[in-house]
C-alpha positions as CSV (number, residue, x, y, z in Angstrom):
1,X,-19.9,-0.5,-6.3
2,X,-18.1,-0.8,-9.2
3,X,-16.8,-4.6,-10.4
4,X,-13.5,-4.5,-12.3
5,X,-13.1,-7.2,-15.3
6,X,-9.7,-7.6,-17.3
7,X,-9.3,-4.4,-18.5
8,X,-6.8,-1.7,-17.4
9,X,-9.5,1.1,-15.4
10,X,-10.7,2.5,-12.5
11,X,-14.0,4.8,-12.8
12,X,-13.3,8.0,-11.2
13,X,-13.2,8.5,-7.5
14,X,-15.6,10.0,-6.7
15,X,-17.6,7.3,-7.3
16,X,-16.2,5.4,-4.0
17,X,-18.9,5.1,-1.3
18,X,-19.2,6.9,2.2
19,X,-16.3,4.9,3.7
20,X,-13.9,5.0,0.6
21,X,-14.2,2.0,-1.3
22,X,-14.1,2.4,-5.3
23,X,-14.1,-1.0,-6.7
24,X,-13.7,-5.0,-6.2
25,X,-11.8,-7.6,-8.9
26,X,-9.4,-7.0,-11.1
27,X,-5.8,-8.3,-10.3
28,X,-2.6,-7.3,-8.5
29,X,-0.3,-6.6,-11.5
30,X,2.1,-3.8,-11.9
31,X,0.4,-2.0,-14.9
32,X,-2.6,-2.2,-12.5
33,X,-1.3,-1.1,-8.9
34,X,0.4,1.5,-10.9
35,X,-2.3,3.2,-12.2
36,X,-4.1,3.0,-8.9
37,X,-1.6,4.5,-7.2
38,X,-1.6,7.1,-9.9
39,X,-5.0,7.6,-9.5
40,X,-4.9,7.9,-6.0
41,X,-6.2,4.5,-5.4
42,X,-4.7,1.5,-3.3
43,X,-5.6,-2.0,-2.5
44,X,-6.3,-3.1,0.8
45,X,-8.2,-6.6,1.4
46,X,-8.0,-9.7,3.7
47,X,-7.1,-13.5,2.8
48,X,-9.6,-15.0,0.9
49,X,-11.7,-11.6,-0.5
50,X,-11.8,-10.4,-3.5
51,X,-9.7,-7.6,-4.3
52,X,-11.0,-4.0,-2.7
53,X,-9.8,-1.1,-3.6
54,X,-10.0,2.3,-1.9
55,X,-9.5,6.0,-2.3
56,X,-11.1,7.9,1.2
57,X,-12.1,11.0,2.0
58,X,-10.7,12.5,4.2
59,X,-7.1,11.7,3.2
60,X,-4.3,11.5,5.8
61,X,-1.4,12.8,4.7
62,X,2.4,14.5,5.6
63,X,3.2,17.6,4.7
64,X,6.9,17.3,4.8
65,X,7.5,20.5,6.4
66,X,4.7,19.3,8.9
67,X,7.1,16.8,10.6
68,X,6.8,16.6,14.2
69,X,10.3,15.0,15.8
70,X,10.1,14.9,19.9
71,X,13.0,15.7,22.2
72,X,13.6,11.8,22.8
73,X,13.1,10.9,19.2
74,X,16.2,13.5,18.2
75,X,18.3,12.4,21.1
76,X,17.6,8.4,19.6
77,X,18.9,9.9,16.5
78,X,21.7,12.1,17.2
79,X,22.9,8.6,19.2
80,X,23.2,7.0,15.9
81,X,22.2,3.1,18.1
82,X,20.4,2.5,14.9
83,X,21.6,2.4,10.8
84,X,19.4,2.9,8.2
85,X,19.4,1.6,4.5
86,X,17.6,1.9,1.2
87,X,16.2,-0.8,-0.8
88,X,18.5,-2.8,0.6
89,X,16.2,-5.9,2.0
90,X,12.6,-5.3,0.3
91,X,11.5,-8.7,0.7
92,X,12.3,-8.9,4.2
93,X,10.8,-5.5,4.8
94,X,7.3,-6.2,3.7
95,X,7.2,-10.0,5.4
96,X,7.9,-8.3,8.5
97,X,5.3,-6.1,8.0
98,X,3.4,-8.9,7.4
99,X,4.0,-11.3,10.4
100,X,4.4,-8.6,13.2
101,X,1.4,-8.6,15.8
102,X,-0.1,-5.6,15.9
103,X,-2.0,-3.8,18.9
104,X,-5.9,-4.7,17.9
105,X,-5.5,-6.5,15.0
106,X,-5.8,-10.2,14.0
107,X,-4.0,-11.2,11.0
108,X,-2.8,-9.4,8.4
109,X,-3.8,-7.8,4.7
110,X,-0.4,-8.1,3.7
111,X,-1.4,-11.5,1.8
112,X,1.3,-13.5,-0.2
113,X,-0.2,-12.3,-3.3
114,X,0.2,-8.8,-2.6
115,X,3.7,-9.2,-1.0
116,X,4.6,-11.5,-4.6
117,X,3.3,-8.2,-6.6
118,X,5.0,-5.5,-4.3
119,X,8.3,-7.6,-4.9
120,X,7.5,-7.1,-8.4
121,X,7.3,-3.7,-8.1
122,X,10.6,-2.8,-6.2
123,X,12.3,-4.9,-9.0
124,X,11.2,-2.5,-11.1
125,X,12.0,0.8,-9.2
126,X,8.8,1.5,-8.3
127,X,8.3,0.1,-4.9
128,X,11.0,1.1,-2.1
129,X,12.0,-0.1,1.5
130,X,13.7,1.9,4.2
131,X,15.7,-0.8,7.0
132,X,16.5,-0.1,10.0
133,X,19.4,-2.1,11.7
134,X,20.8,-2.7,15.1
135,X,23.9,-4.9,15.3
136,X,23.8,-6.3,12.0
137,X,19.6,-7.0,12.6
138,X,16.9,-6.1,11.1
139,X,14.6,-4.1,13.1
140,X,12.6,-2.0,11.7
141,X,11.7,-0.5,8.4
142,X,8.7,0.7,5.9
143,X,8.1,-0.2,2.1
144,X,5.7,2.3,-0.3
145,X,5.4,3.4,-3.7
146,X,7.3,5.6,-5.4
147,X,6.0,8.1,-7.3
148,X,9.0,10.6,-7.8
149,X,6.9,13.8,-6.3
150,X,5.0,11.7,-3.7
151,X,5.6,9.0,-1.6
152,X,2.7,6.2,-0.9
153,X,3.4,4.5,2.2
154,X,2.0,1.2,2.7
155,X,2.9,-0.1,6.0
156,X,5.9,-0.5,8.6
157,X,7.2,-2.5,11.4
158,X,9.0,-2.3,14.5
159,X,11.1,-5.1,16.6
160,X,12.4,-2.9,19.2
161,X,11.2,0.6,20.5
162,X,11.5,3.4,18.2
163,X,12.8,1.5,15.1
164,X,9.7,2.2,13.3
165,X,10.0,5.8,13.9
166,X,13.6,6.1,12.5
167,X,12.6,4.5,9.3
168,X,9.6,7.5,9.0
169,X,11.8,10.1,9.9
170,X,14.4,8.9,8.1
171,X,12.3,8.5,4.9
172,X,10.5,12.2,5.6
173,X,14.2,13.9,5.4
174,X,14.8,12.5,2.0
175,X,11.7,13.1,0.5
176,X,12.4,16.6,1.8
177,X,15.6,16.9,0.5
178,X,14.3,15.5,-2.8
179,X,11.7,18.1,-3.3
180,X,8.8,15.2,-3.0
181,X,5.6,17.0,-2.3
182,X,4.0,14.7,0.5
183,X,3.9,12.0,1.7
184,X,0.5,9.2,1.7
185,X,-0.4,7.6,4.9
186,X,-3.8,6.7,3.5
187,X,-5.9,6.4,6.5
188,X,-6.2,8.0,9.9
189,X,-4.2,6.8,13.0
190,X,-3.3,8.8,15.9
191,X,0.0,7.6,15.5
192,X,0.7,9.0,12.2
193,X,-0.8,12.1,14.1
194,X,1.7,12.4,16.6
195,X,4.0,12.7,13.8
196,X,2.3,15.5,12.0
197,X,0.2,13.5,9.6
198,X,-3.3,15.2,9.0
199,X,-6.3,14.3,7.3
200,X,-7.2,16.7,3.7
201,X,-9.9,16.4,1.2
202,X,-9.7,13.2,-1.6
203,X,-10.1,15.9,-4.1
204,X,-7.2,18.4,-2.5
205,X,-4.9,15.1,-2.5
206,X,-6.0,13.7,-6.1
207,X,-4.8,17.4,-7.1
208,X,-1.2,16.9,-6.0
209,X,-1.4,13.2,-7.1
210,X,-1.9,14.2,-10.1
211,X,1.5,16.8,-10.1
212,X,-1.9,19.8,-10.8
């Protein structure tokens, strides 16, 4: 386990252990997340730990071309009940994301500090939000990191049914459109698999990460 001290690095990762975790410390600024992100590293931590950071093997992962979109997801779209936006609330995105009670889970990792750096990030272009609206409300939406040829998602909420859902498929038809090259869900979920996310090799990923 490797100990971070003041000093802009990550060792390689490789070095993370069986279930992915590279190194503890260090701090949330932008120079830092950006060079995990980068490097194919993110942070992901609980109130009142240290700072862990992770980069697992397997990978999961959206091809874009992979995208799975049901019959009753492209009739919900083609009914246009929901609008969707850019960067238009981050803030509001990523406390949602937050505060929303999730199936199996108590509490959050989204901690004020990381939602304070995130913030910090979208201010400078580097961290983006997809809303979701439905009379004027927010109900939905994602926030991740931009990396201009890969998109790191981070985590997304839903109010009502399906709003969620929009935001992803939403997102995935820009970043197609865009020539991005995939799209990080970081972890496995079967969720993420019913959408077409699959699981590759850290090494296969770090490759595209790293534009190779």
């Amino acid at each position: 386990m490797f100990y971070l001290s003041s000093n802009l690095f990550f060792p390689p990762v490789s070095q993370a252990n069986y279930d992915g975790i590279l190194a503890i410390g260090g701090d949330l600024s932008a120079e830092r997340l950006l060079l995990a992100y980068k490097s194919g590293i993110f942070p992901w931590f609980e109130e009142g730990e240290p700072i862990i950071w992770w980069s697992p093997d397997p990978r999961m992962v959206l091809f874009l071309d992979e995208l799975v979109v049901s019959k009753s997801m492209r009739n919900i779209l083609n009914r246009k009940i929901f609008t969707v936006t850019f960067n238009q609330n981050f803030r509001d995105v990523i406390s949602n994301c937050q505060n929303i009670e999730r199936d199996g889970q108590n509490g959050t990792w989204i901690t004020n500090e990381m939602i304070e750096a995130y913030c910090k990030l979208h201010e400078q272009g580097i961290a983006t939000s997809v809303e979701v609206w439905q009379d004027d409300e927010l109900v939905g939406g994602l926030y991740g990191i931009d990396l201009g040829h890969i998109f790191c998602g981070e985590s997304m909420f839903s109010k009502v049914s399906n709003a969620s859902k929009v935001a992803f498929i939403t997102l995935v038809t820009y970043l197609k459109a865009s020539n991005y090259r995939l799209l990080d869900c970081q972890v496995y979920n079967p969720h993420l698999e019913s959408l077409g996310c699959r699981e590759i090799e850290r090494e296969a990923f770090i490759k595209i990460v790293k534009n190779q």
